[in-house]
Structure formats: C-alpha cells, structure tokens
Backbone of each chain as ProteinMPNN parsed JSONL, in Angstrom:
{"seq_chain_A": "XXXXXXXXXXXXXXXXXXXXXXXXXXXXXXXXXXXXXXXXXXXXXXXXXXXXXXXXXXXXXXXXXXXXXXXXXXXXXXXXXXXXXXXXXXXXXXXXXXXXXXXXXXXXXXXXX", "coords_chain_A": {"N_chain_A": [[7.81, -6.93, -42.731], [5.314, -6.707, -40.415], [1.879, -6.224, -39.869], [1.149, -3.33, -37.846], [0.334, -4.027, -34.313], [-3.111, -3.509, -32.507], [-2.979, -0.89, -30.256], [-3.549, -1.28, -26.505], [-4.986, 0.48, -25.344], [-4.725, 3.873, -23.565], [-2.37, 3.667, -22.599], [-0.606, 2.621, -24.356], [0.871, 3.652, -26.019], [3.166, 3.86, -27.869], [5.093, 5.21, -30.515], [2.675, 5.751, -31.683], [2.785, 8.459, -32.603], [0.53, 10.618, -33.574], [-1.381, 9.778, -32.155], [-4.545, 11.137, -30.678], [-3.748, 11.408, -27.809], [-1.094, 11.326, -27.94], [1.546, 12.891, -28.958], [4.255, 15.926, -29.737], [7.204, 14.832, -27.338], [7.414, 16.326, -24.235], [10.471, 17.733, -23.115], [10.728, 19.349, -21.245], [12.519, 20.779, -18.193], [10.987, 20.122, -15.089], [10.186, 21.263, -11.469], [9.012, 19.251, -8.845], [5.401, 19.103, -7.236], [4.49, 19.971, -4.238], [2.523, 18.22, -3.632], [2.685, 16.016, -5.114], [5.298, 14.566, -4.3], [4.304, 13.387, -2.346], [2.068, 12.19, -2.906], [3.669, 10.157, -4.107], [5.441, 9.289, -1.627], [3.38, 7.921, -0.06], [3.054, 6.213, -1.607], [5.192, 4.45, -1.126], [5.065, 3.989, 1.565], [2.387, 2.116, 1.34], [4.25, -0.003, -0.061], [5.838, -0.596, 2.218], [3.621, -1.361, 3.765], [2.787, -3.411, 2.776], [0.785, -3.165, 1.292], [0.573, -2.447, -1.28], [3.045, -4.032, -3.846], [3.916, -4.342, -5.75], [5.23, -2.292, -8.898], [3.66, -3.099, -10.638], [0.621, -3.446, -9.771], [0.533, -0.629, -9.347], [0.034, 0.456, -11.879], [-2.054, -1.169, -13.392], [-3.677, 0.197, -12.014], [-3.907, 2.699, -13.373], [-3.901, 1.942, -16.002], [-6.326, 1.196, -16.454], [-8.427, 3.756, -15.994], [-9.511, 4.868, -17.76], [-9.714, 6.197, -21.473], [-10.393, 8.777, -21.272], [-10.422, 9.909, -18.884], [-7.615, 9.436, -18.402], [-6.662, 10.898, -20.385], [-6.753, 13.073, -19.413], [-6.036, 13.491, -16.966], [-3.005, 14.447, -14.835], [0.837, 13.172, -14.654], [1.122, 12.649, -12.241], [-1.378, 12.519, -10.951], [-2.589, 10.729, -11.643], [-1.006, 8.136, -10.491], [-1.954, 9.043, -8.245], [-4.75, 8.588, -8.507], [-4.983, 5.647, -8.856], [-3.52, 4.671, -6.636], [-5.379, 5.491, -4.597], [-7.663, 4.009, -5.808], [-6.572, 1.129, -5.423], [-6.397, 1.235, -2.835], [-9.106, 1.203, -1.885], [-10.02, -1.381, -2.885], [-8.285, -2.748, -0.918], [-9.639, -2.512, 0.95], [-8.847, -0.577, 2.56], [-9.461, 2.115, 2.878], [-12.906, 3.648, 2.728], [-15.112, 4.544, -1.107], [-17.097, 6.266, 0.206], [-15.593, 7.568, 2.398], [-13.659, 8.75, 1.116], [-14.644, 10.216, -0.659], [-15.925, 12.127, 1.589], [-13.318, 13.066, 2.693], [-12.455, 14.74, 0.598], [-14.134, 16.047, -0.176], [-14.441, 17.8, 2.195], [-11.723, 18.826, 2.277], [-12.026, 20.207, -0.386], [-13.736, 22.148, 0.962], [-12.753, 23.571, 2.838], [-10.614, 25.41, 1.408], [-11.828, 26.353, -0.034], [-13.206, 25.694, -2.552], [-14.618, 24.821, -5.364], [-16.088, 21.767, -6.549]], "CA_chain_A": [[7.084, -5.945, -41.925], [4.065, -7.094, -40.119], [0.471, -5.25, -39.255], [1.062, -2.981, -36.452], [-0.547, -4.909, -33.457], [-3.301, -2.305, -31.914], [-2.524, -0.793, -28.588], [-4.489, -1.895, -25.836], [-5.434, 1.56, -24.346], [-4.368, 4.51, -23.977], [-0.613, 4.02, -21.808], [-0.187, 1.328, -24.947], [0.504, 4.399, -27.704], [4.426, 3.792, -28.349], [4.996, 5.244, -32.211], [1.906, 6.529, -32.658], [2.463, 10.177, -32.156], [-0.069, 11.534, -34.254], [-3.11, 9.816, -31.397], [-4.695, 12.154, -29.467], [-2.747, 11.376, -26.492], [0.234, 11.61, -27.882], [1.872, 14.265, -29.624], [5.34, 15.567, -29.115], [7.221, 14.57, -26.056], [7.747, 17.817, -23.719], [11.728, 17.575, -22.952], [11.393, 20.995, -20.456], [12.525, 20.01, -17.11], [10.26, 20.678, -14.039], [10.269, 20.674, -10.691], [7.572, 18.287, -8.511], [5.018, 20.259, -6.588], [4.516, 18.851, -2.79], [1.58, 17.328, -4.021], [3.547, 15.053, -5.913], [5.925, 14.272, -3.403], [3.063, 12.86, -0.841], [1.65, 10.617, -4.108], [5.429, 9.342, -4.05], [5.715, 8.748, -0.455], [2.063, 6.889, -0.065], [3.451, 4.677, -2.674], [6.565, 3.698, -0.59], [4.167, 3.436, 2.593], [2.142, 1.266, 1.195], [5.027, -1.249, -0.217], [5.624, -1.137, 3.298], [2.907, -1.986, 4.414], [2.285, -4.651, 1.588], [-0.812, -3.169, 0.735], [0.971, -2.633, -2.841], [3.98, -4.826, -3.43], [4.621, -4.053, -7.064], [4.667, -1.633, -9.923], [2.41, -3.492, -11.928], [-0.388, -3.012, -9.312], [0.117, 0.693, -9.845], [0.251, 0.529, -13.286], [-2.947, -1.491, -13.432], [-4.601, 1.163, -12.181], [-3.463, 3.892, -14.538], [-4.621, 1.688, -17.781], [-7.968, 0.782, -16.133], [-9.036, 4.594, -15.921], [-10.558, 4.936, -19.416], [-9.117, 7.233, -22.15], [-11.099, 10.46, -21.006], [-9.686, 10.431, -17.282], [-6.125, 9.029, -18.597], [-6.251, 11.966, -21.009], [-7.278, 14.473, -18.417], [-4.85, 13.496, -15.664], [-1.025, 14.415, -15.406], [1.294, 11.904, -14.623], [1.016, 12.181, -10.645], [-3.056, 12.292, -10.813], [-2.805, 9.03, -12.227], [-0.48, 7.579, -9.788], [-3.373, 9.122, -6.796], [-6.188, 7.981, -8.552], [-4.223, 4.55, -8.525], [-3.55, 4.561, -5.721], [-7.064, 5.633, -3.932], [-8.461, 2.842, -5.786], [-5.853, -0.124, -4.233], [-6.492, 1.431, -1.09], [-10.442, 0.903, -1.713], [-10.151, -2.488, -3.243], [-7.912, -3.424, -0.121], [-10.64, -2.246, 2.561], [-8.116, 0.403, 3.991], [-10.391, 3.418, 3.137], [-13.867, 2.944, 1.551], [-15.346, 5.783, -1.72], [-17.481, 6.933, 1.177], [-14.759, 8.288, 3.135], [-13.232, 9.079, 0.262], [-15.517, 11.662, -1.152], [-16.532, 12.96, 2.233], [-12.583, 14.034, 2.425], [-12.347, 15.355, -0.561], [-16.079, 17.878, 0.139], [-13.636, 18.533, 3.182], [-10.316, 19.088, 1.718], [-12.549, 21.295, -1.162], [-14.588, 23.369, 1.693], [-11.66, 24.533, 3.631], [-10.016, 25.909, 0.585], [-12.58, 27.542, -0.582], [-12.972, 25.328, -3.824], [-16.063, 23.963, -5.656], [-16.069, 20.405, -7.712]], "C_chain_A": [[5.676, -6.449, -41.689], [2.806, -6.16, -39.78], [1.067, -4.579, -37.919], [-0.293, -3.556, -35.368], [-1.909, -3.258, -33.153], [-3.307, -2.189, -30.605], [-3.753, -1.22, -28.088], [-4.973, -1.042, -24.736], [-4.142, 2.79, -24.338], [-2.604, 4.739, -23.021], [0.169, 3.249, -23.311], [0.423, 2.205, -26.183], [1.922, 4.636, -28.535], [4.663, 3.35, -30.059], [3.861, 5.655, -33.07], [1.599, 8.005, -31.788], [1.641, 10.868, -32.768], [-1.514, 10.997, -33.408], [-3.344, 11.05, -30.576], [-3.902, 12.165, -28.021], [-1.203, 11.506, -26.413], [0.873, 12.432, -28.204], [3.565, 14.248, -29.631], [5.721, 15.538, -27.698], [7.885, 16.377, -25.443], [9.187, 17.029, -23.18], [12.062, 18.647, -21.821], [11.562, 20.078, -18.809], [11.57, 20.618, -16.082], [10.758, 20.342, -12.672], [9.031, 20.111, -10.221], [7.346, 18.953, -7.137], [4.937, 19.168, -5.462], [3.634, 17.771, -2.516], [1.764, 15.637, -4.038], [4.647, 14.227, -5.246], [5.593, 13.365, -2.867], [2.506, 11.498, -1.446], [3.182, 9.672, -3.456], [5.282, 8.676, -2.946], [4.956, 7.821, -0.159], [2.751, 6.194, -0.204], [4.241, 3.83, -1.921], [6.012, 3.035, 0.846], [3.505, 2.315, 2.432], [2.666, 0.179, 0.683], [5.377, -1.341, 0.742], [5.286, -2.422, 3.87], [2.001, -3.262, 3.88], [1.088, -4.506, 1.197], [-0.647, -3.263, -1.123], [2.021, -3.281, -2.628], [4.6, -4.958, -4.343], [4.129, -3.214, -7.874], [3.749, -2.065, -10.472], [1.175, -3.48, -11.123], [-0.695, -1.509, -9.438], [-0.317, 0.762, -10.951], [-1.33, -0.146, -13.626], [-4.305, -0.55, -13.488], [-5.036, 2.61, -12.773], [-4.435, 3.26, -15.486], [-6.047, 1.401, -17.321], [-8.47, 2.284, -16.357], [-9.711, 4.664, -16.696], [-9.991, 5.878, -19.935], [-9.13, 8.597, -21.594], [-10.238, 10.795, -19.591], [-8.274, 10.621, -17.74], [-5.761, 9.933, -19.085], [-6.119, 13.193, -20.383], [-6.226, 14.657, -17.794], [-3.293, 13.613, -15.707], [-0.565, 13.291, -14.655], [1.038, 11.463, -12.926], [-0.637, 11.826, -10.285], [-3.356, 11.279, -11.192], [-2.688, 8.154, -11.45], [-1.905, 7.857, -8.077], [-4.583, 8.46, -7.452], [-5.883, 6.421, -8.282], [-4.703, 4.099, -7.678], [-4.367, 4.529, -4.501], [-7.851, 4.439, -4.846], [-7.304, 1.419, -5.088], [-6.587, 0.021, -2.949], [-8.262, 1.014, -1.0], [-10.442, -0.764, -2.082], [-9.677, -2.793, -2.286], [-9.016, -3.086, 1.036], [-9.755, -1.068, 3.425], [-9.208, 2.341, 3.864], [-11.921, 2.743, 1.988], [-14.178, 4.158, 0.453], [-15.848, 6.758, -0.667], [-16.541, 7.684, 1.658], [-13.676, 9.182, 2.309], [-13.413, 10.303, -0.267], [-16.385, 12.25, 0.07], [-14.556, 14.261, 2.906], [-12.271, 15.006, 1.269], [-13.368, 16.616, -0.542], [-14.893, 18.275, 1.323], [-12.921, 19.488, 3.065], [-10.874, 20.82, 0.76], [-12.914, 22.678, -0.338], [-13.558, 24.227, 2.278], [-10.876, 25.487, 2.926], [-10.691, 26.734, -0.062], [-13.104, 27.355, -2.293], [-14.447, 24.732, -3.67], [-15.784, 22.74, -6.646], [-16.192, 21.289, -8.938]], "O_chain_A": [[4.911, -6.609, -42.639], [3.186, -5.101, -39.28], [1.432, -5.305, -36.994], [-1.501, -3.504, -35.595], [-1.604, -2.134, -33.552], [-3.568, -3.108, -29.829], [-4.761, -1.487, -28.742], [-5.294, -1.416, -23.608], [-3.033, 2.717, -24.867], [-1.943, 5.772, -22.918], [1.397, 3.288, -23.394], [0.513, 1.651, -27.279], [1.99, 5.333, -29.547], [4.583, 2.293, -30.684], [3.772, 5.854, -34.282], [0.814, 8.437, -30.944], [1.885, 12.065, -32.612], [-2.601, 11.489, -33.713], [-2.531, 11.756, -29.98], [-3.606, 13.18, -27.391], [-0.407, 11.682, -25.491], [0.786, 13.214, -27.257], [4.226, 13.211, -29.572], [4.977, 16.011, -26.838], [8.53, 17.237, -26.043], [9.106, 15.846, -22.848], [13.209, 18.893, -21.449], [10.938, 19.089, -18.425], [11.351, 21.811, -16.29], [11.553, 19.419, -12.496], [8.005, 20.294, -10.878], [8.154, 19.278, -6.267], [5.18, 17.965, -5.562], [3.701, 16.838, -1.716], [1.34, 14.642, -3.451], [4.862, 13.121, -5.744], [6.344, 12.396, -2.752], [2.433, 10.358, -0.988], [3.407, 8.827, -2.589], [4.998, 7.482, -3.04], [5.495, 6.739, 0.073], [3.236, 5.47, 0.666], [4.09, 2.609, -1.971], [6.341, 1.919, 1.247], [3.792, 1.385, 3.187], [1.945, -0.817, 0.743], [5.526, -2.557, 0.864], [5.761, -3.506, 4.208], [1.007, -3.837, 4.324], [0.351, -5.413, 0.807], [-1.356, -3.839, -1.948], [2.346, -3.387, -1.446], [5.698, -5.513, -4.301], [2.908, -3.064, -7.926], [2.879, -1.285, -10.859], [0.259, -3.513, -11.945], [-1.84, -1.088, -9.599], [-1.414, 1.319, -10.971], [-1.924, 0.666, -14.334], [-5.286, -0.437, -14.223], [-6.042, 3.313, -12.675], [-5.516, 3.765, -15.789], [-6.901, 1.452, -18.206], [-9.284, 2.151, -17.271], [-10.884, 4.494, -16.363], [-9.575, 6.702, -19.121], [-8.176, 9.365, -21.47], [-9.556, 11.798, -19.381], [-7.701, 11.697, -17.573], [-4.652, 10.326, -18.723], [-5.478, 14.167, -20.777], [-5.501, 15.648, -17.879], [-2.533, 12.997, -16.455], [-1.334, 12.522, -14.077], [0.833, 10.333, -12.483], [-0.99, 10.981, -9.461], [-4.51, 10.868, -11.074], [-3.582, 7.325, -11.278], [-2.426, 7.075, -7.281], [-5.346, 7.79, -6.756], [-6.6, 5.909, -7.423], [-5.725, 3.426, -7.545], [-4.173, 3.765, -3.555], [-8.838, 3.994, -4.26], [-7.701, 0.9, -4.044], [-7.177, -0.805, -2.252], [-8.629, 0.495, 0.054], [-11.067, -1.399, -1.233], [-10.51, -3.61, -1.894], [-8.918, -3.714, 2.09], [-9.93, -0.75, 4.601], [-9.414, 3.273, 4.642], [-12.002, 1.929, 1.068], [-13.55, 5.144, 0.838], [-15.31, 7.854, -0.514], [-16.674, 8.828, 1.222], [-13.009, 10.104, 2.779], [-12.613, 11.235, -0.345], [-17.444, 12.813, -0.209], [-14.488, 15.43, 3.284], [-11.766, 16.111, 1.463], [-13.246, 17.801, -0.854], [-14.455, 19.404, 1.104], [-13.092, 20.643, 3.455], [-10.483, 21.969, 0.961], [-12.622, 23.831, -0.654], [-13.554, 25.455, 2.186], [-10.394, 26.41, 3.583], [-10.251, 27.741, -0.616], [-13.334, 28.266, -3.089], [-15.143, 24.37, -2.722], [-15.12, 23.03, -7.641], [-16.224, 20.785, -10.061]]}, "seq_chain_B": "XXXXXXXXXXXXXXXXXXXXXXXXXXXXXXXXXXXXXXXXXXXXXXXXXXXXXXXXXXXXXXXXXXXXXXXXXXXXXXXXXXXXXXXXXXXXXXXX", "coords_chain_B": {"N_chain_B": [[2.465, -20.45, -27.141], [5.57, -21.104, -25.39], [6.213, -21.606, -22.226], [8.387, -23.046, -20.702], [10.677, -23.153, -22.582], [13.83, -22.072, -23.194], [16.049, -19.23, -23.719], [19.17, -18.488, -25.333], [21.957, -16.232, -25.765], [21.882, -14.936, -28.565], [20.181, -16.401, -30.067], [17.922, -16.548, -32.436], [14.242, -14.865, -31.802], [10.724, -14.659, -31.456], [8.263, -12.141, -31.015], [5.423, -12.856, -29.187], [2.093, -12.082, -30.669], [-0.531, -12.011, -29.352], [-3.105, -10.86, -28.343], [-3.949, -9.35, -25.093], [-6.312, -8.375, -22.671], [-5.882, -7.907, -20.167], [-3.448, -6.502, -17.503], [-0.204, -6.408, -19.113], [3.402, -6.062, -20.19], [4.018, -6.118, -22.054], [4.401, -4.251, -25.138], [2.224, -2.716, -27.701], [3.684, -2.092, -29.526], [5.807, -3.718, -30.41], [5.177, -6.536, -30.678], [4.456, -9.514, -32.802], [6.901, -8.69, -33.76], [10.385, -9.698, -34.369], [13.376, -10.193, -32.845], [16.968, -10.737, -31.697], [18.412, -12.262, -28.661], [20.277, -10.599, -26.744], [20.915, -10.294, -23.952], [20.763, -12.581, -21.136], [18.845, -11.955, -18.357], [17.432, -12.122, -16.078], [15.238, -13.887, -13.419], [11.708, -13.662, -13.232], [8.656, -13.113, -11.389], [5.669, -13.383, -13.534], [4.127, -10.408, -14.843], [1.369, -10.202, -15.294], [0.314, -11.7, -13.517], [1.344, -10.509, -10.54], [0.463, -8.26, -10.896], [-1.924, -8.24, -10.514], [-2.299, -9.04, -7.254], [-1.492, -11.743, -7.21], [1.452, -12.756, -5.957], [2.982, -15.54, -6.094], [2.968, -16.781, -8.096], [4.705, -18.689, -11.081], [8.196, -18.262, -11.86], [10.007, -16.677, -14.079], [11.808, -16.258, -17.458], [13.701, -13.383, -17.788], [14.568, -11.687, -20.988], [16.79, -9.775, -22.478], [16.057, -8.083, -26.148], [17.466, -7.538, -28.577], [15.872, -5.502, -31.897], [15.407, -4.194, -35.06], [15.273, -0.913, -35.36], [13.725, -0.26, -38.416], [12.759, -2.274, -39.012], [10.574, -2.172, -36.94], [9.427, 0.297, -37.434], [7.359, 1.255, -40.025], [7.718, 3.596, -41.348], [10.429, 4.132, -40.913], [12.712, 7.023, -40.839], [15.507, 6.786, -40.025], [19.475, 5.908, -39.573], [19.906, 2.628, -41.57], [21.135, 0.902, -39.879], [19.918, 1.402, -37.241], [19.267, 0.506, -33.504], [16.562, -1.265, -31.638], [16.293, -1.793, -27.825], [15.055, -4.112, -25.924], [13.531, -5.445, -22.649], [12.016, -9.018, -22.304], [9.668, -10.454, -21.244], [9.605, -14.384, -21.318], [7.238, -15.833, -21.781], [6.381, -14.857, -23.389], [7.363, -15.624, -26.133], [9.012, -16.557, -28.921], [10.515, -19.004, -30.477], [12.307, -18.244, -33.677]], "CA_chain_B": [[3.15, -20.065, -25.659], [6.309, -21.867, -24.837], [6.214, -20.97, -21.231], [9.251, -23.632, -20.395], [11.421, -22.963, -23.122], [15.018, -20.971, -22.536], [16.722, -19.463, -25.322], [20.409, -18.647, -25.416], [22.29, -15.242, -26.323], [22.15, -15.3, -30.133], [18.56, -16.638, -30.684], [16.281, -14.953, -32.801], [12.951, -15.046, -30.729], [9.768, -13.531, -32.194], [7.277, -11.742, -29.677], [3.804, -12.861, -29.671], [1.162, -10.821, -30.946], [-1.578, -12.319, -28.848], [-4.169, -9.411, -27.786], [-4.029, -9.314, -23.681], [-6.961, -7.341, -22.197], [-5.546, -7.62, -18.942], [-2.078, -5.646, -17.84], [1.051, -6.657, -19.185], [4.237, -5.107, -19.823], [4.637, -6.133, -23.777], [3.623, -2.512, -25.831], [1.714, -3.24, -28.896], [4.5, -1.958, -31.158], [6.815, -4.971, -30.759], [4.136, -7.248, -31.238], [4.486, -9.84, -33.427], [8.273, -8.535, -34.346], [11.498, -10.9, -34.242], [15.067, -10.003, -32.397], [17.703, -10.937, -30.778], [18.376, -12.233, -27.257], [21.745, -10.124, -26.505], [21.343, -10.767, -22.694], [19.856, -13.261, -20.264], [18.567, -10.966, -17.333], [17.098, -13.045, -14.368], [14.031, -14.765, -13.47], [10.867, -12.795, -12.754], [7.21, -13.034, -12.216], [4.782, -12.563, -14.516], [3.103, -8.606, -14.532], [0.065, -10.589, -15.557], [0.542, -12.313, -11.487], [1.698, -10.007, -9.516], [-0.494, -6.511, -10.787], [-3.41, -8.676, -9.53], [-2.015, -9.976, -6.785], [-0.798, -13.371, -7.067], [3.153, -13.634, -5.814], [3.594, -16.861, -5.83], [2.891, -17.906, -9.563], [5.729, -19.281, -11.654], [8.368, -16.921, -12.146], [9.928, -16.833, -15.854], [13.071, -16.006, -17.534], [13.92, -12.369, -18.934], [15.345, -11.724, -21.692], [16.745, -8.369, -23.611], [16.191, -8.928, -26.798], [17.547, -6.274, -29.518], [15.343, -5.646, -32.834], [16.006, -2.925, -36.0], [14.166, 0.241, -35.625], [13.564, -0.21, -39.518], [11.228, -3.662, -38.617], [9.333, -1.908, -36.307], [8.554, 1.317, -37.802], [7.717, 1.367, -41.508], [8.382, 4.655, -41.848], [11.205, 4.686, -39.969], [13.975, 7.613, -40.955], [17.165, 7.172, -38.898], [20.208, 4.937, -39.87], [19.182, 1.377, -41.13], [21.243, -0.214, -38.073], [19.691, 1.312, -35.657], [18.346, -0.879, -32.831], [16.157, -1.017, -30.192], [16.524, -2.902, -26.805], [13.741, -4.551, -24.805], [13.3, -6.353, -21.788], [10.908, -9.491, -22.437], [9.532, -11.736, -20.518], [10.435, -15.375, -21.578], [6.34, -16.958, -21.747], [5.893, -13.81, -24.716], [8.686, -15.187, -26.938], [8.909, -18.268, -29.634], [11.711, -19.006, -31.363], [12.037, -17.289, -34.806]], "C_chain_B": [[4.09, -21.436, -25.218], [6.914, -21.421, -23.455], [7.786, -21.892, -20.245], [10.797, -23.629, -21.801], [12.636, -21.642, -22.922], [15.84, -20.8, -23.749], [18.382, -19.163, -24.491], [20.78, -17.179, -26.411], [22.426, -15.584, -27.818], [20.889, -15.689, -30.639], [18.114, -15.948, -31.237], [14.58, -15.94, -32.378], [11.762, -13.652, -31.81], [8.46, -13.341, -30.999], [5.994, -11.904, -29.873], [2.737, -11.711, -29.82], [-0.38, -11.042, -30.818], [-2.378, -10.84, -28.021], [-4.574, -10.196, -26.003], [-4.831, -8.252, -23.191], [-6.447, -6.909, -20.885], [-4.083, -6.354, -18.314], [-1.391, -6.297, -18.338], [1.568, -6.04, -19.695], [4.989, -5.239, -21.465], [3.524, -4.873, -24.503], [3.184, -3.628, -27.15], [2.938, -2.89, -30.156], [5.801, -3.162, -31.154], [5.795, -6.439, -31.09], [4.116, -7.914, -32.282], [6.133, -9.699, -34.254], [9.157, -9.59, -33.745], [12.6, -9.782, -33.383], [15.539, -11.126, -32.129], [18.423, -11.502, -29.899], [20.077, -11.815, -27.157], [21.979, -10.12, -24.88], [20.162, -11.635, -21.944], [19.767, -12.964, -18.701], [18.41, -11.581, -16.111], [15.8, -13.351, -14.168], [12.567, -14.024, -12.535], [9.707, -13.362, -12.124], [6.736, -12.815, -12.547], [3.848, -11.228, -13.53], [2.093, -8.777, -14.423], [-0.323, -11.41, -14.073], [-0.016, -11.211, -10.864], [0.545, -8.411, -9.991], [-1.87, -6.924, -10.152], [-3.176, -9.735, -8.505], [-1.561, -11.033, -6.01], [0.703, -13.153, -7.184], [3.861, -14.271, -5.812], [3.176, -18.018, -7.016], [4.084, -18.143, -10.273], [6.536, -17.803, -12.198], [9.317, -17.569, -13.357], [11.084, -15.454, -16.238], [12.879, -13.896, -18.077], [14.662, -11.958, -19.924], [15.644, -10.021, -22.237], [17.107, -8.955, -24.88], [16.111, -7.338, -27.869], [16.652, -6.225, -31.052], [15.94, -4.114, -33.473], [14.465, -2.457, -35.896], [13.595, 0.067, -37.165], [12.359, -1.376, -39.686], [10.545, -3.08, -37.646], [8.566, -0.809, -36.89], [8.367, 1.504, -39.2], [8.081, 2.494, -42.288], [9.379, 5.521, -41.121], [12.838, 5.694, -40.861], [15.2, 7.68, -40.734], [17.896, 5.929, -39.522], [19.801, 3.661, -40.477], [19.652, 0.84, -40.388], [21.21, 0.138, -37.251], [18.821, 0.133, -34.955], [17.513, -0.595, -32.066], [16.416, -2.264, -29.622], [15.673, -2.806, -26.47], [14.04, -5.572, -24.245], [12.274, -7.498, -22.043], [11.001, -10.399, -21.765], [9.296, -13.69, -21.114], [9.056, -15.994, -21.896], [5.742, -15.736, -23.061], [6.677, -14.204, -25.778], [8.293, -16.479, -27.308], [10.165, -18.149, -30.212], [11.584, -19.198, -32.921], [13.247, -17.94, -35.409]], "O_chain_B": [[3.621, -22.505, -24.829], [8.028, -20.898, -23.461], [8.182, -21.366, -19.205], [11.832, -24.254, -21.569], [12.346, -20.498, -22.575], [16.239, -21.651, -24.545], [18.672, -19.538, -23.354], [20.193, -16.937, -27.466], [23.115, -16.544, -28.163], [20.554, -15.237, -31.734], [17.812, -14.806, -30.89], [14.111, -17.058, -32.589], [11.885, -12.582, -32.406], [7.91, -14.219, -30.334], [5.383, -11.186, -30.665], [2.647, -10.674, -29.162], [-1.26, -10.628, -31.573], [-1.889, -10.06, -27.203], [-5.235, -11.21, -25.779], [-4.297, -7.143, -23.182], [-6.535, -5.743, -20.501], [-3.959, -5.322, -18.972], [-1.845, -7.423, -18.137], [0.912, -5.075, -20.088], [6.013, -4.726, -21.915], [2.309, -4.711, -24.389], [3.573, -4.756, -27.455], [3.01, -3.32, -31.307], [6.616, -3.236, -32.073], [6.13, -7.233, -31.969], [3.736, -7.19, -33.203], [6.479, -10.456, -35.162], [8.799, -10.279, -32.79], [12.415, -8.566, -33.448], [14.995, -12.228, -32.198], [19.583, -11.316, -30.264], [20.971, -12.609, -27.453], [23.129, -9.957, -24.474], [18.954, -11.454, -22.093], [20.455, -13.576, -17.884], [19.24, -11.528, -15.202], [15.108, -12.896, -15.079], [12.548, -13.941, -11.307], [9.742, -14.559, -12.407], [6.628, -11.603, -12.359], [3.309, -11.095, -12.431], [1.417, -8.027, -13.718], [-1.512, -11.583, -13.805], [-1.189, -10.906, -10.648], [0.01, -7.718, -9.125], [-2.663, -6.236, -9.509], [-3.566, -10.899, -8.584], [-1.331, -11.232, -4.817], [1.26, -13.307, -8.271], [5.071, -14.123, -5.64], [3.078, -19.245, -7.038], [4.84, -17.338, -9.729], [6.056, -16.772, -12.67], [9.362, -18.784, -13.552], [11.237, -14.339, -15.741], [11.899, -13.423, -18.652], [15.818, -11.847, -19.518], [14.729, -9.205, -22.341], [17.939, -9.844, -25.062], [15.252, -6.461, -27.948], [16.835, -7.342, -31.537], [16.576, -3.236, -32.89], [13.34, -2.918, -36.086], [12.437, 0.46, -37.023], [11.325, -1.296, -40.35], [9.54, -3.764, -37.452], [7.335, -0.812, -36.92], [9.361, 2.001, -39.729], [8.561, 2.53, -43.421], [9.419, 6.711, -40.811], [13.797, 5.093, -41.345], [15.946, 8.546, -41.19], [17.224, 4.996, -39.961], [18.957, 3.261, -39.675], [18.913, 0.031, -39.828], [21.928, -0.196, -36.309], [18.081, -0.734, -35.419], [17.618, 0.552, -31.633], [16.653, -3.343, -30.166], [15.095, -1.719, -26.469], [14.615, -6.526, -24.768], [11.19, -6.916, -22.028], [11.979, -11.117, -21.557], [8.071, -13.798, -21.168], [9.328, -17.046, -22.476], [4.63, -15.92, -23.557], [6.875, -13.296, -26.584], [7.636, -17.305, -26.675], [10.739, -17.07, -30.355], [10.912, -20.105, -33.412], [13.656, -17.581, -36.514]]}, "name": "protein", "num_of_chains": 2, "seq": "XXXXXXXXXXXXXXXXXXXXXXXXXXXXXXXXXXXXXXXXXXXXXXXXXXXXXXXXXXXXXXXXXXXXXXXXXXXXXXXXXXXXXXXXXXXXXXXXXXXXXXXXXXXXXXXXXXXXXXXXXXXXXXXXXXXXXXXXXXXXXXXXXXXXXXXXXXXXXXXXXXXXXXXXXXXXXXXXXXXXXXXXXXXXXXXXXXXXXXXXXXXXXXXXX"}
C-alpha cells in the first residue's frame, strides 16, 4: 500500500468523501432545466464549428476555476463558465461583451448581481 | 516515462505517480498503484495535447488495466476480490 498521491484540485477528489466537496453522492434522479439543454447544445455547436474539438478542452476549463467557484457551481455552470471562457480565449466573443450581456440578460428580468 | 513501450494483456503495469499541474485524465487515487492490462483499447492522443489544443501530437496506446479495490483504498470494506477497471493511457504506465 503506497501514500495516497494528492489530488490535483478540486474535480481530482475520487475516495476522499469526507473533503469539502465531496460528501455523499446524491443518487435522486432529475430532470435538466432548458438552461441546461442550451449549455449542451453550444457544446455540440462549437465541435462543429471546431472552436472546441474535445472533451478535455472542456474539462480544462472546469479544473482551472479555483475551488471556491468549482464549489459554488452545479455541474452545468461549470460546463458555461467553460465554455464562455474557450469562446474568449478563441476571439469569438470578448469579457466585454460578455458582461455587457449578462447587465442585459440581468436588467430585463428584473435581477441584480 | 516509457512513452514507446506496449504491454500485452496479462502485464502488470504500475501507474506513475508523477504530480501533473496541467490537465490530465489519471485521478490521483490510482497513482502510483500496479494492475493488470485485461484489454488493449486503441490508440489515442494525449489529454495533455489535445485540452490545449495540439491535435497532431503523438497519439499513444490505451490500455484497461484492472487493480484490487483493497490496494487502492486502505480502508477498503467490500470483498477482498473486488476490482476496479481503468482506462490508461500507455505514456502513464511502467511495467511492474
């Protein structure tokens, strides 16, 4: 039996259920709100359009978030934050435009940050 | 890192337990553990490529490679022959 290696962030936490991030696993089934859907679809748009071209570019951008976001976010808020950063690293939208939809998206709804 | 080496169903292969800041797709809890190789999968490229990327770097064998739940978890409860299966990629693996 060797040293357990240590994970390398917080997607890395397989066996240790007692970290903060982990706990037990929820087993209830759900359904996925339309939200969630739209994440999905992006995703398939942009393997398209080769802006992404593999999981492990998503996935990249999941473990990059930092514990605090990673802990915050459910599994599809991960996959958009992801995903809104590719799309900035590729030049197809910049933060600017980014966070002036988002004050948009918020105002019309009637929501505050 | 034997990044040209090919094992053969029946090998026991031990998984490196080199610390990767970057992505890849080996979890820290096999790390350093031995199996296996109960199938020889098909020829990939590396996660450590393609998540940043590069498509057109050397692509590299996979292997599934079975280990005992009882060597990975030290306080593992369940049967002693249970197993687990994992997929590994072929430039993570030495021969054990």
């Amino acid at each position: 039996m060797t040293q357990p290696v240590d994970p390398i962030g917080p997607h890395d936490i397989g066996g240790h259920i007692d970290r903060d991030h982990g706990g037990a696993v929820d087993r209830a089934e759900h359904d996925y709100a339309h939200w969630e859907r739209l994440v999905d679809a992006i995703i398939y748009v942009l393997r398209d359009k080769d802006v992404m071209n593999d999981a492990a570019q998503l996935r990249v951008g999941i473990e990059t978030l930092g514990d605090d976001a990673y802990a915050r976010m459910t599994y599809y808020e991960r996959w958009a934050a992801s995903t809104a950063a590719a799309c900035i690293n590729k030049g197809i939208i910049t933060q600017t435009e980014l966070d002036a939809k988002i004050d948009t998206l918020m105002a019309e709804k009637g929501l505050t940050p | 890192m034997n990044a040209g080496q090919r094992y053969d169903l029946g090998d026991r292969v031990r998984i490196d337990d080199r610390r990767e800041p970057r992505h890849h797709r080996t979890p820290a809890f096999v790390k350093g553990q031995t199996g296996i190789v109960t199938r020889v999968c098909m020829d990939q490229a590396k996660p450590e490529d393609v998540a940043y990327f590069t498509m057109n770097g050397p692509r590299v064998p996979v292997y599934r490679i079975r280990m005992m739940q009882c060597d990975l978890w030290p306080d593992y409860t369940g049967k002693p022959d249970d197993t687990l299966d994992i997929e590994m990629h072929g430039h993570w693996l030495q021969p054990a």
